[in-house]
N, C-alpha and C positions, 0 to 999 in steps of 0.2 A: 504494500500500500504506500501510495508517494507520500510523501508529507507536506503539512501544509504549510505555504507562507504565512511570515505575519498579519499581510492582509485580509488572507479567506479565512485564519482563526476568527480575527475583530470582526468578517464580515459575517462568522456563524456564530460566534459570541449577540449580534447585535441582532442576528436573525431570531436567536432562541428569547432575548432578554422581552423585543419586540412581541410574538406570539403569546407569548406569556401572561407579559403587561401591560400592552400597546405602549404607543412613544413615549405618554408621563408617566411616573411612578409616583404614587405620592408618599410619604412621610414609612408609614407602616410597610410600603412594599420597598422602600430606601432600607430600612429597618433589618428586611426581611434579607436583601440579596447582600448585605454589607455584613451579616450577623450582629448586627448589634441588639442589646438587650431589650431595648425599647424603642419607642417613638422620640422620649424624652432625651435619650442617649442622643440620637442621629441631633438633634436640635443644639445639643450641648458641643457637641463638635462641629454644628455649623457654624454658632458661633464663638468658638475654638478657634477655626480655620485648617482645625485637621480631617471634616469628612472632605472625602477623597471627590468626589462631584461637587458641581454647582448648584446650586437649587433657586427654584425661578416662583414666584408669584404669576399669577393670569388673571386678568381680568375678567370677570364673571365667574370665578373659579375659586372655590374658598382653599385656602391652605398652601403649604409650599410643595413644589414637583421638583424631581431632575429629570432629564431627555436621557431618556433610552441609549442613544448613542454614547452619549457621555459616559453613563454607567457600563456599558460595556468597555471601553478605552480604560476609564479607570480600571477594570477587572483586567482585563488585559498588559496594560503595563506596572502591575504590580509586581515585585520581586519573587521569585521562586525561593521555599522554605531550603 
């Protein structure tokens, strides 16, 4: 079996993340793919500045999200144990 580039990992990373959750994730499903303990956790590292995504506000939309893609990138170029 060939192996895959860095690309088509990130592109089946964003494929999977996508189906799952479509583009936004909000808080609890940030929570979920990051293992954090809680909701409140992810929030305390946003304003930390160490969760690893950005998280966005929407208009008409209560609560804060991150883009699918991004959470995929961050999972992607994270260090190997």
């Amino acid at each position: 079996m060939p192996k895959l580039s860095q690309d088509q990992k990130l592109e089946m990373r964003i494929s999977v993340i996508r189906d799952k959750y479509g583009e936004l994730l909000n808080l609890v499903q940030v929570a979920e793919v990051f293992k954090y303990s809680t909701v409140d956790a992810v929030r305390k590292a946003h304003s930390r500045g160490s969760l690893p995504v950005a998280l966005y506000k929407f208009e008409r939309k209560e609560g804060l999200f991150a883009k699918a893609d991004e959470v995929a990138k961050a999972i992607e170029s994270m260090p190997e144990a």
